[in-house]
C-alpha positions in Angstrom: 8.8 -3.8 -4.4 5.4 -3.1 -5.3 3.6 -1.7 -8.3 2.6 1.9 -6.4 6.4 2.4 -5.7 7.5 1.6 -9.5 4.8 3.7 -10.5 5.7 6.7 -8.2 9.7 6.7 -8.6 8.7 6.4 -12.7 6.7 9.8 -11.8 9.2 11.5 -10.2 12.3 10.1 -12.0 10.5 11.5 -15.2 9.5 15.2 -13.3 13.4 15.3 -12.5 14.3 15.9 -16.3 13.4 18.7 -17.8 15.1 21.0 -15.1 18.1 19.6 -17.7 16.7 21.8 -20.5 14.8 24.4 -18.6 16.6 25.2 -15.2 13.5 27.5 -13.7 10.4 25.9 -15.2 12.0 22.5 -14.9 13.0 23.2 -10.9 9.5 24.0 -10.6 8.4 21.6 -12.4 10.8 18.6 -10.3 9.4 20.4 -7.2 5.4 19.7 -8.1 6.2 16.1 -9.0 8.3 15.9 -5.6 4.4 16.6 -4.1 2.6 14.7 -6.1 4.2 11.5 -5.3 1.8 12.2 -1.7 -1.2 12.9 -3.9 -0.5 9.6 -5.9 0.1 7.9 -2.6 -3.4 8.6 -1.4 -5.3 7.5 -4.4 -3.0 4.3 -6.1 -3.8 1.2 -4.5 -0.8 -1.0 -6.5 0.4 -2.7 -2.8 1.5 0.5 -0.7 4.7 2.7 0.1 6.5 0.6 2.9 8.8 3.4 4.5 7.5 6.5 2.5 10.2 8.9 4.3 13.2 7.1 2.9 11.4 6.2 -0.3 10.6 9.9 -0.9 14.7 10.8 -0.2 15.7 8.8 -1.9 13.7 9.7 -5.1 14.6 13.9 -3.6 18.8 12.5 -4.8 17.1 12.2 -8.2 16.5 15.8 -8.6 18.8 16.9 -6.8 21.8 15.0 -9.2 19.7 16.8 -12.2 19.8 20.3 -10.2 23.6 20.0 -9.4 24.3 18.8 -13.1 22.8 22.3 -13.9 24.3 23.9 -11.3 28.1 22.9 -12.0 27.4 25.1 -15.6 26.8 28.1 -12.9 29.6 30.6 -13.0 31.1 30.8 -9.2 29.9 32.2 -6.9 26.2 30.2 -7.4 27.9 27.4 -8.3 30.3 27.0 -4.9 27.4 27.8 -2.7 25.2 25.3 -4.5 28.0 22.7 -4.4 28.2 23.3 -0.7 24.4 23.2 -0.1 24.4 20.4 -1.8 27.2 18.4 0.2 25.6 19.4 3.2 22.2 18.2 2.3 23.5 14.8 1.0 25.6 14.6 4.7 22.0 14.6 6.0 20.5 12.5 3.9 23.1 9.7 4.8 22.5 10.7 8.5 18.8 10.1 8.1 19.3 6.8 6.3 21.8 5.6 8.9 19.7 6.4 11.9 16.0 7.1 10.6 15.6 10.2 12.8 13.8 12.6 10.8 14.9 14.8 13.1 18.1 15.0 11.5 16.4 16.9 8.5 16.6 20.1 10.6 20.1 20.3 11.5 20.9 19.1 7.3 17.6 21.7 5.7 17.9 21.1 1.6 18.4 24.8 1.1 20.4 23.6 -2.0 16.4 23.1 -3.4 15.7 26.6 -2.8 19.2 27.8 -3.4 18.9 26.5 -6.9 15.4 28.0 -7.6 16.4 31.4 -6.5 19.4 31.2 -8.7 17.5 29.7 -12.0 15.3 32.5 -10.9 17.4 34.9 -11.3 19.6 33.8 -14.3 16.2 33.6 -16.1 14.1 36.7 -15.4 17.7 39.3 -13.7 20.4 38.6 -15.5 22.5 41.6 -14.4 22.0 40.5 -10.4 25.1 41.5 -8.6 26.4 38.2 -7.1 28.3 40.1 -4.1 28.2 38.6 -0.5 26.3 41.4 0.2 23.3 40.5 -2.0 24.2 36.7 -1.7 24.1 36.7 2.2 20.9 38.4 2.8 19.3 36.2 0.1 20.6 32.9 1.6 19.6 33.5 5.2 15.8 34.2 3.8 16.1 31.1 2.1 17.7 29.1 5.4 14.8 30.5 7.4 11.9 29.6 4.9 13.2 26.1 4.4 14.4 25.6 8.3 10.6 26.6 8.6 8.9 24.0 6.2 11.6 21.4 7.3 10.5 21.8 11.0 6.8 21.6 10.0 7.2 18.4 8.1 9.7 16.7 10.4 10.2 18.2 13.8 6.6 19.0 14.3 5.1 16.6 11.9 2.1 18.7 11.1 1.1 16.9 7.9 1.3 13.2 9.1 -2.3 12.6 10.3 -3.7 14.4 7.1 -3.9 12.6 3.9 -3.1 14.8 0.5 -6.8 14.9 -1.0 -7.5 16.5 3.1 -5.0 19.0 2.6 -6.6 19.8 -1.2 -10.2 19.8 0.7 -8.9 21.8 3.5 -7.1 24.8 1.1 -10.2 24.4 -1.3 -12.6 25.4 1.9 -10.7 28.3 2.5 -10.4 29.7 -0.5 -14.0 29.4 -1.8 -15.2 30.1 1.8 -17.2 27.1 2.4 -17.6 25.0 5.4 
């Protein structure tokens, strides 16, 4: 095990806690750190990542856990549907582990990530949202689309892999300011 990898699962093990005190800040918070392991990637040189995909999910169950700890103090029904998302998620996981197809991440997306964001989310800024299936349903496919989206651009298409993180920072930079 090298130094780079203690030094990025210390990163993200530490981004993963505060979503125990502060559900919405903390998700976002454990969901910036989640990135930034790529950032720190690119610019520690402590002896490499050897197989950054499984590295990276299994540093994702150490969020996760902290989101579902949250999540089981949800009254029902965000609590079942997170439970379930979660479940699901974690059957993927162990699929991708066992076979290393990333591939698999499409057919298991972690909408339980986005599922919990949109419910600290609301618990935070709506309290009186009407938990219905019909509010619920339309609110979960729009998150099963967005995800199923970034999902198939990270691991069915694999748009990122020949671009480093400080690219991608360049790249977004450049557009924004309107330089070349």
């Amino acid at each position: 095990m090298t130094l780079e990898v203690l030094v990025i699962a210390a990163v993200r093990i530490a981004g993963s806690l505060p979503v125990l005190r502060w559900p919405f800040a903390g998700g976002i918070l454990a969901v910036l750190v989640d990135l930034s392991d790529l950032l720190l990637r690119d610019t520690l040189d402590l002896g490499g990542i050897p197989d950054y995909q499984s590295f990276d999910k299994w540093l994702d169950q150490v969020y996760m856990a902290a989101f579902l700890v949250v999540a089981l103090r949800w009254p029902r029904p965000e609590k079942t549907i997170a439970i379930a998302l979660y479940g699901w998620r974690l059957v993927g996981f162990v699929a991708f582990e066992a076979f290393g197809d990333r591939g698999l991440l499409l057919l298991f997306p972690n909408v339980f990530e986005f599922w919990f964001l949109f419910v600290a989310a609301v618990h935070r800024f709506r309290p009186g949202f009407d938990w219905r299936p019909v509010t619920v349903a339309p609110a979960l496919a729009v998150l099963l689309a967005l995800k199923e989206l970034q999902e198939w651009a990270i691991h069915g298409a694999r748009l990122f892999d020949g671009i480093s993180s400080l690219d991608a920072i360049d790249i977004v930079r450049r557009w924004l300011t309107g330089s070349p």
